[in-house]
DRENDRENLO-692836 format. One line per 4 residues: number of its first residue (from 1); for each residue x, y, z of C-alpha. Coordinates in nm, 4 decimals. Example, Ala and Ser with C-alpha at 12.3 -4.5 7.8 and 13.67 -1.06 7.14 Angstrom:
1 = 1.2300/-0.4500/0.7800 ~ 1.3670/-0.1060/0.7140
//
This chain:
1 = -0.0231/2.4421/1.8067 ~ 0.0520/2.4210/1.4296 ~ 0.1662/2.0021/1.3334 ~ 0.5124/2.1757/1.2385
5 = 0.5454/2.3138/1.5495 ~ 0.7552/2.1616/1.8474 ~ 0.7557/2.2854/2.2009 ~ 1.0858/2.2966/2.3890
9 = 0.9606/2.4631/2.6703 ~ 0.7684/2.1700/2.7957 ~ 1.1166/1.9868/2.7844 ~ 1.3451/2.1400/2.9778
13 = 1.5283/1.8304/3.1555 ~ 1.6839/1.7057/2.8230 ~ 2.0366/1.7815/2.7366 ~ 2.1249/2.0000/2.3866
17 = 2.2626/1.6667/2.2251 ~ 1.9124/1.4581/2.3062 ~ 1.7032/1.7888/2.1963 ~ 1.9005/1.7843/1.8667
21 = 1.8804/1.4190/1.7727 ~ 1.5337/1.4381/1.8695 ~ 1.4617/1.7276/1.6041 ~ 1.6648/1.5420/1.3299
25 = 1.3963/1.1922/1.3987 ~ 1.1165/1.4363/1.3853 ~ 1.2686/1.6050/1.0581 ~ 1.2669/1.2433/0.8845
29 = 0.9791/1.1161/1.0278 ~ 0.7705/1.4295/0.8851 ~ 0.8618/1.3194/0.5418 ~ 0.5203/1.3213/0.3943
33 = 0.2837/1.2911/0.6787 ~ -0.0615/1.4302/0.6105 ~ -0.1006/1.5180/1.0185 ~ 0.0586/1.4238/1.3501
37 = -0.1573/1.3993/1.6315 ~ -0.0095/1.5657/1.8845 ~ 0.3492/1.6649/1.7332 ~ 0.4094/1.8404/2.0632
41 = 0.3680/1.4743/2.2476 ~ 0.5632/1.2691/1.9700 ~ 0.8337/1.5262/2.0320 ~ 0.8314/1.4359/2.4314
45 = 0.8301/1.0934/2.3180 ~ 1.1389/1.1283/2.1182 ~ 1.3046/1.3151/2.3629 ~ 1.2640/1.0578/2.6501
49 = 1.3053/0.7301/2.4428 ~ 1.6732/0.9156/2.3596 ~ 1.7341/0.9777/2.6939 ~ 1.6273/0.6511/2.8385
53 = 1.7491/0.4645/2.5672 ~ 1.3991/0.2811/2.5052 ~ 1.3079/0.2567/2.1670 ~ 0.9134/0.3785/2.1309
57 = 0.6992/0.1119/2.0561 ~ 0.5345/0.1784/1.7132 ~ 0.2109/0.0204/1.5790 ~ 0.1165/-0.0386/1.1970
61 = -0.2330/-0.2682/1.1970 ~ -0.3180/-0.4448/0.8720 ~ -0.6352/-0.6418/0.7946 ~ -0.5389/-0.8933/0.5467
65 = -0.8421/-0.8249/0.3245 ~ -0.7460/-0.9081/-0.0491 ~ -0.4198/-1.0931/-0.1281 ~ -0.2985/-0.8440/-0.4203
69 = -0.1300/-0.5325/-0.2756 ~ -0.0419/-0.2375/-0.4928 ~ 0.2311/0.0309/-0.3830 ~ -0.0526/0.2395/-0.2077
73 = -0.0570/0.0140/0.0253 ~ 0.3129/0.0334/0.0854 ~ 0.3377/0.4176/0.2057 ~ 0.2665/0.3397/0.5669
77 = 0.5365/0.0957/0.5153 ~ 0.7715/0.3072/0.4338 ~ 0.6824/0.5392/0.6817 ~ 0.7501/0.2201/0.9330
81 = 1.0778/0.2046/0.7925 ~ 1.1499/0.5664/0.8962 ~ 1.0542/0.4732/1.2526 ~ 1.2683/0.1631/1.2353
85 = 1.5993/0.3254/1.0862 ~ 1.5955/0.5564/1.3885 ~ 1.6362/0.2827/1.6080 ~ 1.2649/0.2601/1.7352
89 = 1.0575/-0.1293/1.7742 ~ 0.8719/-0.1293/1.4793 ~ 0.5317/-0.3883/1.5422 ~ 0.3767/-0.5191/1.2275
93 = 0.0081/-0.6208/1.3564 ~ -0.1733/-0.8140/1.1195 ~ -0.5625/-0.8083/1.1985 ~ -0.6644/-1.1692/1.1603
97 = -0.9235/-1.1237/1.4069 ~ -1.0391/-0.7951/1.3103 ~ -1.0602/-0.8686/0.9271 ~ -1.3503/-1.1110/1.0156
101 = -1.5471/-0.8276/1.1346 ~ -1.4687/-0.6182/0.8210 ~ -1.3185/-0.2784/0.8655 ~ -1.6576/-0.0203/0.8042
105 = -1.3813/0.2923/0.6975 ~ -1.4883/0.4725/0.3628 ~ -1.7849/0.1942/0.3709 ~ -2.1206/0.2662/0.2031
109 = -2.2569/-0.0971/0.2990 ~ -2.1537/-0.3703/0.5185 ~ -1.8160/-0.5598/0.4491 ~ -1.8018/-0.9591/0.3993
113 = -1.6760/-1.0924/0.6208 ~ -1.3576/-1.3359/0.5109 ~ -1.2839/-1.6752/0.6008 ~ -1.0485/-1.7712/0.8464
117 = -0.8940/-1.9736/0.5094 ~ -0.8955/-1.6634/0.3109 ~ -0.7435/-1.4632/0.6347 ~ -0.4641/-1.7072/0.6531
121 = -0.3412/-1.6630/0.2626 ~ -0.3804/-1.3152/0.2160 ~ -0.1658/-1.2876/0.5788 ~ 0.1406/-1.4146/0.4102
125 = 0.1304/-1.2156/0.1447 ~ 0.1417/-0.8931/0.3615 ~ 0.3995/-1.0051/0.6019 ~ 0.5955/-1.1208/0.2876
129 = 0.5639/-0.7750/0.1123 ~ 0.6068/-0.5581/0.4698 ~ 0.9550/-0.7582/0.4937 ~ 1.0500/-0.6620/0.1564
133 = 1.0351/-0.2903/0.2808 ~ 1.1377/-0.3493/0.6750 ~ 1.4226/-0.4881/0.8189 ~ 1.3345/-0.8132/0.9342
137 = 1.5699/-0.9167/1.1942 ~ 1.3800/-0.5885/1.3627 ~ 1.0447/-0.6434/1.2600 ~ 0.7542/-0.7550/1.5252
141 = 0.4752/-0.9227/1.3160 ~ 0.2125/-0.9999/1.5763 ~ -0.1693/-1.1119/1.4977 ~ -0.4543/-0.9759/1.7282
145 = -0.6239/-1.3039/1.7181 ~ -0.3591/-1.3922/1.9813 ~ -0.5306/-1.1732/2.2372 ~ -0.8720/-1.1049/2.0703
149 = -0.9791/-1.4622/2.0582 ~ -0.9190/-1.5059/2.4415 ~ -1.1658/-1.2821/2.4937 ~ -1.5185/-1.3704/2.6624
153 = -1.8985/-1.1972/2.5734 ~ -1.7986/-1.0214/2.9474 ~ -1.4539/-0.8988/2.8158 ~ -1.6887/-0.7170/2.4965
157 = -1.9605/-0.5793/2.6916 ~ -1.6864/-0.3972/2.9243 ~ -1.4847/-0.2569/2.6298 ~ -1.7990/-0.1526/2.4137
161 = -1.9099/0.0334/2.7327 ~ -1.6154/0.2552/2.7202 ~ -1.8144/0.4250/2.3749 ~ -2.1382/0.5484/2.2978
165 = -2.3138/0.5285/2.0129 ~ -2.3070/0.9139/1.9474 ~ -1.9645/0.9329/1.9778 ~ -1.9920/0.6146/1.7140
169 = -2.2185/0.7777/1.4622 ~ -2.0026/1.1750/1.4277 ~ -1.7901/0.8844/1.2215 ~ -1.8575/1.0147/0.8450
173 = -1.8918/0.7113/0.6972 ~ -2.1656/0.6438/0.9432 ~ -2.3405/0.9166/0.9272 ~ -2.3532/0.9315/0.5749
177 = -2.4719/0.6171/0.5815 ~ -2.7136/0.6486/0.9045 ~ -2.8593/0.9848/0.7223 ~ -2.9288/0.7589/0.3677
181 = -3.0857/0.5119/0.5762 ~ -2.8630/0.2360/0.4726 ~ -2.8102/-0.0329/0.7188 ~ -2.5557/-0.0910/0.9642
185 = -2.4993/-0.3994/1.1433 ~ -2.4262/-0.3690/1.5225 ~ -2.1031/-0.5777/1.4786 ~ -1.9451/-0.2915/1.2762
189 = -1.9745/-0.0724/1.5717 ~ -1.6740/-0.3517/1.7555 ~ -1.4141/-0.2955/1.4354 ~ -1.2764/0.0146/1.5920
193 = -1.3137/-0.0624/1.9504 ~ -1.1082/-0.4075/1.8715 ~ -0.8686/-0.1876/1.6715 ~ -0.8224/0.0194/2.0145
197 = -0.8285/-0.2435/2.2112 ~ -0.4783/-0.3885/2.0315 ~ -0.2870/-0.0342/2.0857 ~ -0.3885/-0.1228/2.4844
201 = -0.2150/-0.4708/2.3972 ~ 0.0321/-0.3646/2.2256 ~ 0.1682/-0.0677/2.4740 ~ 0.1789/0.1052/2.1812
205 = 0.3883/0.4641/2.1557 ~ 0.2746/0.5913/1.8037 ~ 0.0266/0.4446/1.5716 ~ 0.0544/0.4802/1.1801
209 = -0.2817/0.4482/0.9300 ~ -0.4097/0.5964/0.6394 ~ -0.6160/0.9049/0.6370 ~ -0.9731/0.6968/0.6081
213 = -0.8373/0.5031/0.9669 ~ -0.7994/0.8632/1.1448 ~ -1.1393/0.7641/1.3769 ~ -1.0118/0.4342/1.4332
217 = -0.6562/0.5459/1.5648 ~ -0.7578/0.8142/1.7346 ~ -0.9922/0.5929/1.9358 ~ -0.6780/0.4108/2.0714
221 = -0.5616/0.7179/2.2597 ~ -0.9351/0.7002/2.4394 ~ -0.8908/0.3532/2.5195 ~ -0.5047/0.3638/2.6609
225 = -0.6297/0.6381/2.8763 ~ -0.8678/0.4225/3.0145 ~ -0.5934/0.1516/3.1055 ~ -0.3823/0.3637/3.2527
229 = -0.1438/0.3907/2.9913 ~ 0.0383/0.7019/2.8405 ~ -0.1894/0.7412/2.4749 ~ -0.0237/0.7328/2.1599
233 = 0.0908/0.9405/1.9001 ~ -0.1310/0.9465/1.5988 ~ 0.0473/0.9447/1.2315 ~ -0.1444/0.9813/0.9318
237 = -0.0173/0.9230/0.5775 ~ -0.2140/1.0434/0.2779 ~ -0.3591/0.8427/0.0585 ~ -0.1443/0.7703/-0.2961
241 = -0.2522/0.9259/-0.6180 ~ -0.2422/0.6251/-0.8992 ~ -0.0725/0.6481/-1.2636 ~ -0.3745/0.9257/-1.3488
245 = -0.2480/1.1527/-1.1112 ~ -0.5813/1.2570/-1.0029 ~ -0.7834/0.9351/-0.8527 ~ -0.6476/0.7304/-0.5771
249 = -0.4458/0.4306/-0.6640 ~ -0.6860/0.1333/-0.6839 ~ -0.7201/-0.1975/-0.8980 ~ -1.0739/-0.0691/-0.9746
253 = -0.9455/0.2260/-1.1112 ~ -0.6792/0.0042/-1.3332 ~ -0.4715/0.3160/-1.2323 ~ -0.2132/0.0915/-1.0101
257 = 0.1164/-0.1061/-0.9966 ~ 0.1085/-0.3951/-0.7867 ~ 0.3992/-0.4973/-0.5855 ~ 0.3617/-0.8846/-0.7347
261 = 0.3912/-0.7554/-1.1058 ~ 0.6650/-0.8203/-1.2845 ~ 0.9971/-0.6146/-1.2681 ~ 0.9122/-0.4948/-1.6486
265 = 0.5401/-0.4257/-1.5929 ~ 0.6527/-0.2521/-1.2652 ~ 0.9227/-0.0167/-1.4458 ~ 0.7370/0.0584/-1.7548
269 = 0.4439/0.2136/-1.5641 ~ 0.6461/0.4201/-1.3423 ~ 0.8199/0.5387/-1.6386 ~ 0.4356/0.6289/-1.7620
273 = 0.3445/0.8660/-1.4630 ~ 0.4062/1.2238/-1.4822 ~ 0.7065/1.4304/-1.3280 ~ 0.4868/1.5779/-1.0959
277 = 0.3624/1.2777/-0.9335 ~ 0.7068/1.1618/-0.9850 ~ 0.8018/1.3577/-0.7221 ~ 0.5343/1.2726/-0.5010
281 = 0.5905/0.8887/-0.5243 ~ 0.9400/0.9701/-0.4358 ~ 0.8609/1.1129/-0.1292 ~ 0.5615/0.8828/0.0001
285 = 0.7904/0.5660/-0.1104 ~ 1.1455/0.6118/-0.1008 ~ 1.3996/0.7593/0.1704 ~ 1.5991/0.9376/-0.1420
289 = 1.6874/1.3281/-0.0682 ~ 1.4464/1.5522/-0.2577 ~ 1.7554/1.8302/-0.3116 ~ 1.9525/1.5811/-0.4835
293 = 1.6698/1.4119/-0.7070 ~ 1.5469/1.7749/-0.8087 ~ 1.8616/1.8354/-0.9218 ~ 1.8393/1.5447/-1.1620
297 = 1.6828/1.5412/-1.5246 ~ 1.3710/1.4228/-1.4810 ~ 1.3994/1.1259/-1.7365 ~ 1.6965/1.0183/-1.5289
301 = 1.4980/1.0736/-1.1621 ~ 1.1846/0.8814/-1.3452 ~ 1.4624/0.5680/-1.4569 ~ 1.6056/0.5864/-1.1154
305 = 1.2847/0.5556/-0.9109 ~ 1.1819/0.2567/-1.1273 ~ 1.5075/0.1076/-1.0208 ~ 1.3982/0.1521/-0.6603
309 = 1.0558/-0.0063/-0.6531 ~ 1.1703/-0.2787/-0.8986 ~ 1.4131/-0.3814/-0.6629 ~ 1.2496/-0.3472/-0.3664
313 = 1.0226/-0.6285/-0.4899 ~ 1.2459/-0.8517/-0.7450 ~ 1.6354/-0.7409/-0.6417 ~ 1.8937/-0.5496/-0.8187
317 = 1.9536/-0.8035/-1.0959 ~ 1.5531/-0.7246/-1.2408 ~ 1.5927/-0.3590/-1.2055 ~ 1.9247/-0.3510/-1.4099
321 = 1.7331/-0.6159/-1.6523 ~ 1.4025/-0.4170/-1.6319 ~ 1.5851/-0.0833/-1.7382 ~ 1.7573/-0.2293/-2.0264
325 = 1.4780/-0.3850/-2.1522 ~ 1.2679/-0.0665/-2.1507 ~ 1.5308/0.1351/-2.3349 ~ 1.5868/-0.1231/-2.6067
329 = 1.2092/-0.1625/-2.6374 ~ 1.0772/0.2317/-2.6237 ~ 1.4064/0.4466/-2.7018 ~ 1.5269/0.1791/-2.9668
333 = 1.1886/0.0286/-3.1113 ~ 1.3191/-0.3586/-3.0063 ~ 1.1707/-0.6187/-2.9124 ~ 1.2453/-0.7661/-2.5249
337 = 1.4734/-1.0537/-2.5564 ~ 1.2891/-1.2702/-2.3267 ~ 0.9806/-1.1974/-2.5205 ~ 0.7410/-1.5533/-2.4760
341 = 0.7146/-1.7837/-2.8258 ~ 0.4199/-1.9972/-2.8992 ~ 0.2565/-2.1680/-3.1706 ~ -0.1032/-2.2140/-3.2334
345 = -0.2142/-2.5671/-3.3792 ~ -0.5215/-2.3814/-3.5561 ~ -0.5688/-2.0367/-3.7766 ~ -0.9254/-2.0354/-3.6067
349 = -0.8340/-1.9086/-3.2602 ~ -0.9637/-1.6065/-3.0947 ~ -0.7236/-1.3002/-3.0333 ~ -0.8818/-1.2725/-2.6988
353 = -0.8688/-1.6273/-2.5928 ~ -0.5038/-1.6320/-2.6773 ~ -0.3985/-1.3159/-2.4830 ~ -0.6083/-1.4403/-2.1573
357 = -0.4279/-1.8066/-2.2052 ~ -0.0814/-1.5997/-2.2038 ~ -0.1110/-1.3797/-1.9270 ~ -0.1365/-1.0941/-2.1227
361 = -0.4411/-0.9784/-1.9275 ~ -0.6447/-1.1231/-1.6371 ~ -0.9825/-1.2014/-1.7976 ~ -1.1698/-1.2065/-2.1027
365 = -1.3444/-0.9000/-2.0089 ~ -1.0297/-0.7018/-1.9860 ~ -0.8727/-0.8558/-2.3127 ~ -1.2242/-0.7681/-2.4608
369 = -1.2037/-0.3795/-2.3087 ~ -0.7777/-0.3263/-2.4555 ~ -0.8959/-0.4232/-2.7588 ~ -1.1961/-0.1515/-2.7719
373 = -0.9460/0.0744/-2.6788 ~ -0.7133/0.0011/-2.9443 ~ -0.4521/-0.1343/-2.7042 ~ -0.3350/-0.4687/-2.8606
377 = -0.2016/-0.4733/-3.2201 ~ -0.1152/-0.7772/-3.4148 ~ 0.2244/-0.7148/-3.6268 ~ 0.1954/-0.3505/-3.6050
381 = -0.1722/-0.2965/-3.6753 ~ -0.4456/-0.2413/-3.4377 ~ -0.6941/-0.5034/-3.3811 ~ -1.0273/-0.3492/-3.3697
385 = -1.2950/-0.6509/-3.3545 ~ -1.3350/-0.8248/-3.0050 ~ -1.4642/-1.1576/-3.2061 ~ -1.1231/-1.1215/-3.3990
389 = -0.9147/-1.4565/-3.5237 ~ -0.5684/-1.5490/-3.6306 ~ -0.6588/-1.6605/-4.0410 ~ -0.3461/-1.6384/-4.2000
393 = -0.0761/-1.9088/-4.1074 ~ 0.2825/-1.7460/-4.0374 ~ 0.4682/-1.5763/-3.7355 ~ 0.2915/-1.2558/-3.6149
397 = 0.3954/-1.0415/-3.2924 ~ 0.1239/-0.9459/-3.0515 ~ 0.1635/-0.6141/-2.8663 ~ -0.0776/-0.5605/-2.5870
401 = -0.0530/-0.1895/-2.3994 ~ 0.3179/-0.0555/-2.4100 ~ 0.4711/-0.2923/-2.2593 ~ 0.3310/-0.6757/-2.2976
405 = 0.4785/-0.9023/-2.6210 ~ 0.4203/-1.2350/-2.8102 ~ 0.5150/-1.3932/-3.0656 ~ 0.3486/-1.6191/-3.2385
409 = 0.3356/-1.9231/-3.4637 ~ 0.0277/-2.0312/-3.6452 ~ 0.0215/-2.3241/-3.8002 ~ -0.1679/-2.4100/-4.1590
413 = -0.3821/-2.7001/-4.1914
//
């Protein structure tokens, strides 16, 4: 059966109103999906969770593996919001257990593990993002440590007998990896079984991941079989283009905006991406109709999705404040009003030193690389020597990228 395909036949005890409501869910909760594993089955699920009044029981799993998240990270999210705003339990499962074992997916070596300190930190920063998107009065944030942990060498060996290493290796990453004769350490082999072994936990109805967790997800349907349980519904989201439109977004890539950046940085680069991705973030990240926003100019649909994301992260008050500043800045040619003063106590200080020490970028290597590419100019001009200094005593204005300002102060001795 086609994934846009529903079958009513295999539903005949349902009334007309349940069949219909059940059609609109599926309608919203198609938004974007890259595949549905069965639809037919997530249908029936629908149908009888209507019926019965018992909300379906859907699973999102997270390994807290790096404590910066970036809105590509947020389209499952979103996609658990869908869930949750048709009245189903949404559970967010954070994989404190499982991130010590280091999810292998899209893998070309083994992972590091983390440290149960590390685990802990980057934790609340994904349960305090996920809330920004979910409601949470109705959110379920669970760890799988809680069952994991309890769990004895006996316990393993009886789960890892329910796959075989065949079955383990048609997993691309793998193979690829098993036919370049790369190593893979045995422990890998548990990150998906443990990953199965919390849908059993969990009950779960549907399970939502990423198109690189498709093995691991659909491995949870094996495993609920095995317990006895009805299997789950498998939901995968694509993975987000970033700012370039063409690679995936990624801090590697520097093609990203983070949900932690400021409202301004966050605006400015979604005003940077083109219409045609425009349209795609839209969809992946927002609930907004696609009728209505077509129908907008697209400067207007670009200024209003800004205004989404920037308050989904820093509230209504920075996304008015973010837009204003961005007009005044790249329509009018001004300067932000909250634009950062400081004064430097020598003539002799380095350019790259001084937009590091501000925040203007992360590290001297990436201070070092805007400048190369003619990305930070000093009162207007470009500045086009890494070893450059501030000689001259006065008041200059720093410009780093579009959308980063200082002024500054040097002081004559």
């Amino acid at each position: 059966m086609a994934k846009n395909e529903t079958s009513e036949s295999s539903t005949p005890t349902y009334s007309a109103e349940v069949l219909a409501q059940a059609k609109k869910q599926l309608e919203i909760i198609r938004r974007g999906v890259e595949e549905i594993i069965p639809e037919a089955e997530l249908f029936e699920k629908l149908c009888k969770s209507l019926s019965t009044a018992k909300p379906l029981r859907v699973k999102l799993g997270v390994d807290p593996t790096r404590p910066d998240l970036h809105l590509g990270h947020t389209v499952v999210m979103q996609k658990l919001k869908d869930f949750q705003d048709c009245g189903h339990q949404v559970i967010f499962l954070i994989g404190d257990f499982t991130a010590q074992i280091g999810d292998p997916s899209g893998r070309s070596e083994t992972r590091k593990p983390l440290s149960k300190d590390e685990i802990k930190v980057n934790a609340k920063t994904y349960a305090d993002q996920a809330l920004k998107i979910l409601n949470p009065s109705k959110t379920q944030i669970v760890f799988n440590s809680q069952w994991c942990d309890k769990l004895s060498i006996t316990d393993v060996i009886k789960l890892s007998s329910q796959m075989t290493v065949a079955r383990m290796i048609e997993r691309d990453d793998f193979s690829k990896r098993y036919g370049a004769k790369e190593p893979i350490a045995l422990h890998e082999f548990l990150y998906p079984i443990m990953q199965a072994y919390d849908s059993v936990q969990l009950r779960s109805d549907v399970e939502l991941g990423g198109t690189d967790q498709k093995f691991n997800v659909l491995l949870g349907r094996d495993y609920q079989k095995v317990a006895g349980q009805d299997p789950q519904v498998v939901i995968m989201m694509p993975i987000l283009e970033g700012l370039d439109g063409k690679l995936k977004m990624s801090k590697s890539y520097d093609n990203y905006i983070g949900v932690t950046e400021d409202a301004g940085t966050i605006f400015g680069k979604v005003m940077s991406i083109s219409d045609q991705l425009m349209a795609r973030y839209y969809v992946l990240l927002t609930q907004e109709n696609m009728d209505d926003v077509a129908a907008m100019h697209p400067k207007a649909a670009k200024v209003k999705l800004a205004k989404i994301l920037v308050e989904r992260f820093h509230g209504a008050e920075a996304a008015d404040k973010a837009a204003e500043d961005f007009e005044s800045v790249f329509a009018k040619g001004q300067i932000p009003e909250d634009t950062a003063e400081i004064t430097l106590e020598s003539k002799a200080t380095s350019v790259v030193q001084v937009i590091v020490d501000n925040g203007l970028a992360p590290s001297m290597t990436e201070a070092r690389r805007l400048i190369s590419q003619g990305a930070v100019t000093i009162n207007g001009e470009k500045v086009g020597d890494i070893h450059a200094q501030f000689k001259q005593a006065g008041e200059a204005l720093m410009k780093v990228g579009k959308r980063r300002f200082l002024k500054i102060k040097i002081q004559g001795h």
